[in-house]
C-alpha positions in Angstrom: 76.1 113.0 90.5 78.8 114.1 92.8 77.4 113.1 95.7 76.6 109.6 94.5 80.7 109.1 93.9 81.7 110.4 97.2 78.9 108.1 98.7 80.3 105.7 96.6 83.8 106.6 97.6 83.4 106.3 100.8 81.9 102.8 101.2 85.3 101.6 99.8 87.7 103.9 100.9 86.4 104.8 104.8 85.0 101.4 105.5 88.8 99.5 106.1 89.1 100.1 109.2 91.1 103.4 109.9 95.0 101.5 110.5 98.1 103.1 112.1 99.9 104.0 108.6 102.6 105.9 110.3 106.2 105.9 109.2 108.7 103.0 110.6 111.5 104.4 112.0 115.2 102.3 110.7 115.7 100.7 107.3 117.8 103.7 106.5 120.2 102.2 103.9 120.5 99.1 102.2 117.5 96.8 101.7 114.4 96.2 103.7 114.5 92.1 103.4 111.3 91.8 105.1 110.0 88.4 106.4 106.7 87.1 105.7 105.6 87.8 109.3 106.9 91.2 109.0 105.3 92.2 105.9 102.1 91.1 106.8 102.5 93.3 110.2 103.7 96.1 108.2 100.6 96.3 105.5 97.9 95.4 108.4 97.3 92.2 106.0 94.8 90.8 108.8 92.8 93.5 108.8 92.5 94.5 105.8 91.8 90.2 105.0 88.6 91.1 107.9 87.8 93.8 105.8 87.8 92.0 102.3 86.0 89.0 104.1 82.7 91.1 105.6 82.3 92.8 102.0 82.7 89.5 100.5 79.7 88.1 102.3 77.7 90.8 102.2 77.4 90.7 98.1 77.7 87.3 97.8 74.3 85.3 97.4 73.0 83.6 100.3 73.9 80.2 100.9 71.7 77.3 102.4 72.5 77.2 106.5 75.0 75.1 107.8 73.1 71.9 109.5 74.3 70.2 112.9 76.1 67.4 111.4 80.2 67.5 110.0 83.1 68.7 111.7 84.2 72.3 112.9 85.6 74.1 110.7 89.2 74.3 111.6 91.3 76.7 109.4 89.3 80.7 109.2 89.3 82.3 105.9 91.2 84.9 107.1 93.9 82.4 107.1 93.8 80.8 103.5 93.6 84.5 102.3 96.6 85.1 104.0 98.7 82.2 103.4 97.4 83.0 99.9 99.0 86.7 99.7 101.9 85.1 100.9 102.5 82.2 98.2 102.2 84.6 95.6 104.5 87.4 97.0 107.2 85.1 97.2 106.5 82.6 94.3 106.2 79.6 95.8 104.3 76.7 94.9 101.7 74.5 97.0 104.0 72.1 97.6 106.5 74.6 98.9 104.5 77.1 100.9 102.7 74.1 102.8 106.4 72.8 103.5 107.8 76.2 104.5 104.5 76.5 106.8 105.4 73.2 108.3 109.2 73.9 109.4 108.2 77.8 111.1 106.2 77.7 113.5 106.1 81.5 113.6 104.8 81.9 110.4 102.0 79.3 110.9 100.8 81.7 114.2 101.0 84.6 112.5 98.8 83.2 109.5 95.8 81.7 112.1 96.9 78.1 112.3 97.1 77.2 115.8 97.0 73.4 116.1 98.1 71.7 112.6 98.9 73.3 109.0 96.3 72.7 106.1 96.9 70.3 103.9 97.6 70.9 100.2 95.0 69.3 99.1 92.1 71.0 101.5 94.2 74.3 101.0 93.9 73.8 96.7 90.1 73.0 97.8 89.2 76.4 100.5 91.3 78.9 98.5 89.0 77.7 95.2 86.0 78.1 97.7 86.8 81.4 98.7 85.7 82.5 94.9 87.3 86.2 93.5 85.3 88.4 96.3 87.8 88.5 99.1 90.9 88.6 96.8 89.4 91.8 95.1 88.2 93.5 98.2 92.0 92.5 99.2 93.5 94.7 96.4 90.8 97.3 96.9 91.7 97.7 100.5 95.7 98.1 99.7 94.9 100.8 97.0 92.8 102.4 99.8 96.1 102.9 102.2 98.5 104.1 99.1 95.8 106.6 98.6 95.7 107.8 102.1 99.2 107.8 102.0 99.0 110.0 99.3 101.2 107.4 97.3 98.2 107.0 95.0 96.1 109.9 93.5 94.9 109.3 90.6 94.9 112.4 88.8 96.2 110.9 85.6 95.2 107.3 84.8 95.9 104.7 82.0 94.4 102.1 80.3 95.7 98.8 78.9 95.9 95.0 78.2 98.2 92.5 78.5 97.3 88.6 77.1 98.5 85.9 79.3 98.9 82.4 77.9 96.7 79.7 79.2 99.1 77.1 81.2 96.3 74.4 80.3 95.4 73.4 76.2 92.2 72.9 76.9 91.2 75.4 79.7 87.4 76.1 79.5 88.1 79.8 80.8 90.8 80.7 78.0 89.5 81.6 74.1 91.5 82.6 70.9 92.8 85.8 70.2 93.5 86.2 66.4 95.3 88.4 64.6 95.4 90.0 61.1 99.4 89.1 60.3 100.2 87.8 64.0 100.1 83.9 65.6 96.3 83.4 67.4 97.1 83.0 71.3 95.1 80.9 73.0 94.5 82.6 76.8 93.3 85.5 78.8 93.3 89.4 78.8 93.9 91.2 82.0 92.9 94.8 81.4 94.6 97.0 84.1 93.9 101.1 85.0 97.4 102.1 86.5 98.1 105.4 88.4 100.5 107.8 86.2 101.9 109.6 89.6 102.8 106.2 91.0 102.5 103.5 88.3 101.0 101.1 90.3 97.3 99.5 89.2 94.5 101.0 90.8 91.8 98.7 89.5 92.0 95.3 86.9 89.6 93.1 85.5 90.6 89.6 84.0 88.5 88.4 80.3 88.9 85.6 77.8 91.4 86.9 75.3 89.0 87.4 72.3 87.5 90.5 74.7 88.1 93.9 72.7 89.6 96.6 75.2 87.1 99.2 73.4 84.4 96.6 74.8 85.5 97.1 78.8 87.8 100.0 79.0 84.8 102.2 79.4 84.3 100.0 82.5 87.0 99.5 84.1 88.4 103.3 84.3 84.5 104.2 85.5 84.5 101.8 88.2 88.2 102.9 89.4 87.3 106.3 89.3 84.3 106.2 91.2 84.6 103.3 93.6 88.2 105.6 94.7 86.3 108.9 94.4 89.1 110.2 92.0 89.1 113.4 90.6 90.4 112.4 87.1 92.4 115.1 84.9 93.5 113.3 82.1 92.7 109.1 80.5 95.5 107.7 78.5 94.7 105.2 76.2 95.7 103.7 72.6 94.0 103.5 69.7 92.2 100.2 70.6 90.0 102.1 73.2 88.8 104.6 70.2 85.5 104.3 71.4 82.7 106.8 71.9 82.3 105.1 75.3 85.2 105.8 76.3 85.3 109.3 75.5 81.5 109.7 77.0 83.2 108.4 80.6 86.0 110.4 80.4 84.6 114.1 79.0 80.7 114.1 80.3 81.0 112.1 83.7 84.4 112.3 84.6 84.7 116.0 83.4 88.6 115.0 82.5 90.6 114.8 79.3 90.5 112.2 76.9 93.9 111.6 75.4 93.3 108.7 73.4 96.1 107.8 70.8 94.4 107.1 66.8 95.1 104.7 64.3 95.5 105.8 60.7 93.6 103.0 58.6 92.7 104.9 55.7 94.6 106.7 53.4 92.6 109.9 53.8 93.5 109.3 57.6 97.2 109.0 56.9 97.3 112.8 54.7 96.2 114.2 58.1 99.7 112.6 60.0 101.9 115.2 58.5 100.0 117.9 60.3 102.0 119.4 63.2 99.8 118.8 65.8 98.6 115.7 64.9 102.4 114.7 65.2 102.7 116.4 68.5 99.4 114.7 69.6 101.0 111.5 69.4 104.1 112.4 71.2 101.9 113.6 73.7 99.9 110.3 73.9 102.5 107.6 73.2 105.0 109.1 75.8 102.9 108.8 78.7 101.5 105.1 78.2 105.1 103.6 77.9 104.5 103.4 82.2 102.1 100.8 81.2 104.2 99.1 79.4 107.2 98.9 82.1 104.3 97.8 84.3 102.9 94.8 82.6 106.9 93.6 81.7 108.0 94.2 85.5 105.1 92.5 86.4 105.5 89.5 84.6 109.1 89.1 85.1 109.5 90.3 88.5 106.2 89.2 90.3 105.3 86.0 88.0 102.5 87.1 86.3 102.8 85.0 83.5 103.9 81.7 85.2 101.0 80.6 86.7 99.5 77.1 86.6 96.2 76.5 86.8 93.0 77.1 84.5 89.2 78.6 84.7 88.4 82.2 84.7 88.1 81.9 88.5 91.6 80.6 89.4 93.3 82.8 87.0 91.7 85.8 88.1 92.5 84.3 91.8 95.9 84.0 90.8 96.1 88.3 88.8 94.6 89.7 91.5 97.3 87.9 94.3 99.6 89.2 92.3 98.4 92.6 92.0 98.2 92.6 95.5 101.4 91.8 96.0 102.7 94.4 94.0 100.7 97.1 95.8 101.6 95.5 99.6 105.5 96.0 98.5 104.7 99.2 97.8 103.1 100.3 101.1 105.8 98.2 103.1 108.3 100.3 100.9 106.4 104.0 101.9 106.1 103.5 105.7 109.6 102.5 105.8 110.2 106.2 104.7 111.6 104.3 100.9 109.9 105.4 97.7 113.0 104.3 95.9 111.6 101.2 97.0 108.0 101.2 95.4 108.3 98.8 92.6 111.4 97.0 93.5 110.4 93.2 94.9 113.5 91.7 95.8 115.0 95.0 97.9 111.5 94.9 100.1 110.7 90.8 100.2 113.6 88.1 102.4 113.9 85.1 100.3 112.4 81.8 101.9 
């Protein structure tokens, strides 16, 4: 079984191509304030975009062969994956990152486009074609450089969910999540394994909102740990991933430590609370997975994960994952710079446009 996860670990890990990740000399005090052009230089976004592309196409299903007729295309993938990364780092709209494009030159060459800049309309239209493969081979390739950095290790890794409104009424990707005392929410469920040593996600997967976490969050912290080859100590997890599942992962394959928070429903359940380690239990559970918390709130409020607009389960994912990403490629701008005090803080690494 071990040598299956560090086969397994190296097809995702080795396989980006092995980039300069040395340290940037400068940068010293105040803020980075790195341009577009910059950041993408600084995280290797091209190649790792290559990268993302080639795995893309080699699990996607085989399409019919192009025939003779039609135009060339004119703008690469590469380029709307980019241009992509870089609308949702800095928050911009369609409308404004095609404008922005439009008046710098510089930025247009750095993304690929040579002659013209896309249009919105053909952008909206290639970014949709492009599906969720290269945009989670993206993330998957920036988790790979904070763990060679040794930013990442995931020795201790949580588990958790966050709902996200759907922006349309009637999106045919969102369902209702109802509650015993609480207002339904009509939306999504993006359920994210984040690195304890680091607090930065590791691995996500985006579901209708009526998905139970006990249902995927045997999943999710499986496939992180063995797509990374991580050697797991300890799961954190609250008392909606209670789930013999869960604990089979964790204990028999993973060989780590289950701490897995309880919920008292009964009242023979609640007699066992005012045990002393069952108190200490919790403190030992609860304190940990506040990281979780900070990260879905600085998420949302600082990289604009709840303000997106658009619908389907393909778009929104599009849209978690860019923004996951973007999280992650602050990160590793912040690390080579030699500023760890920089990790999570977006508007001390990113220039404004």
């Amino acid at each position: 079984m071990e040598s299956i996860i560090e086969w397994l670990s190296t097809a995702i890990v080795r396989r980006v191509s092995e980039l300069d990740l040395s340290s940037l000399p400068g940068h010293e005090r105040g803020k980075l304030k790195l341009s577009p052009e910059q950041l993408l230089w600084v995280i290797h976004a091209r190649e790792i975009a290559t990268w993302a592309l080639n795995c893309s196409r080699w699990i996607r299903r085989p399409r019919l062969p192009r025939g003779p007729g039609g135009p060339p295309p004119r703008y690469t993938d590469c380029s709307i994956l980019l241009l992509a990364v870089v609308q949702t780092a800095w928050r911009k709209s369609y409308e404004q990152i095609i404008d922005h494009l439009r008046s710098n030159p510089s930025l247009a060459q750095a993304l690929g486009f040579q002659q013209e800049v896309i249009s919105i309309g053909q952008y909206w239209e290639r970014r949709a074609a492009l599906s969720t493969g290269p945009f989670f081979f993206f993330f998957l390739g920036l988790v790979a450089q904070l763990i060679r950095l040794g930013v990442v290790t995931g020795h201790e890794l949580m588990v958790d969910s966050s709902l996200l409104p759907a922006w349309y009424s009637a999106d045919p990707g969102a369902r209702w999540q109802k509650y015993a005392k609480r207002t339904a929410m009509f939306g999504y469920k993006v359920h994210t394994v984040l690195c304890h040593q680091a607090d930065l996600p590791v691995f996500l997967l985006v579901t209708p909102a009526q998905v139970h976490d006990s249902q995927v969050g045997w999943l999710v912290i499986l496939l992180a740990a063995v797509w990374f080859g991580f050697r797991v100590l300890v799961v954190y997890a609250d008392s909606a991933y209670f789930d013999w599942r869960l604990f089979k992962v964790v204990h028999d394959f993973l060989h780590a430590h289950p701490a897995i928070n309880y919920n008292l429903r009964k009242s023979g359940k609640r007699k066992l609370a005012t045990l002393d380690f069952l108190e200490q239990w919790q403190r030992l559970v609860i304190d940990p997975r506040t990281a979780i918390e900070r990260h879905f709130a600085w998420m949302k409020r600082y990289f604009g994960l709840k303000y997106f607009q658009c619908f389907t389960l393909l778009r929104v994912t599009q849209f978690v994952l860019l923004t996951y990403s973007a999280a992650l490629a602050v990160a590793l701008a912040a690390e080579r710079y030699q500023r760890p005090e920089f990790h999570r803080s977006r508007a001390s690494v990113l220039a404004s446009l």
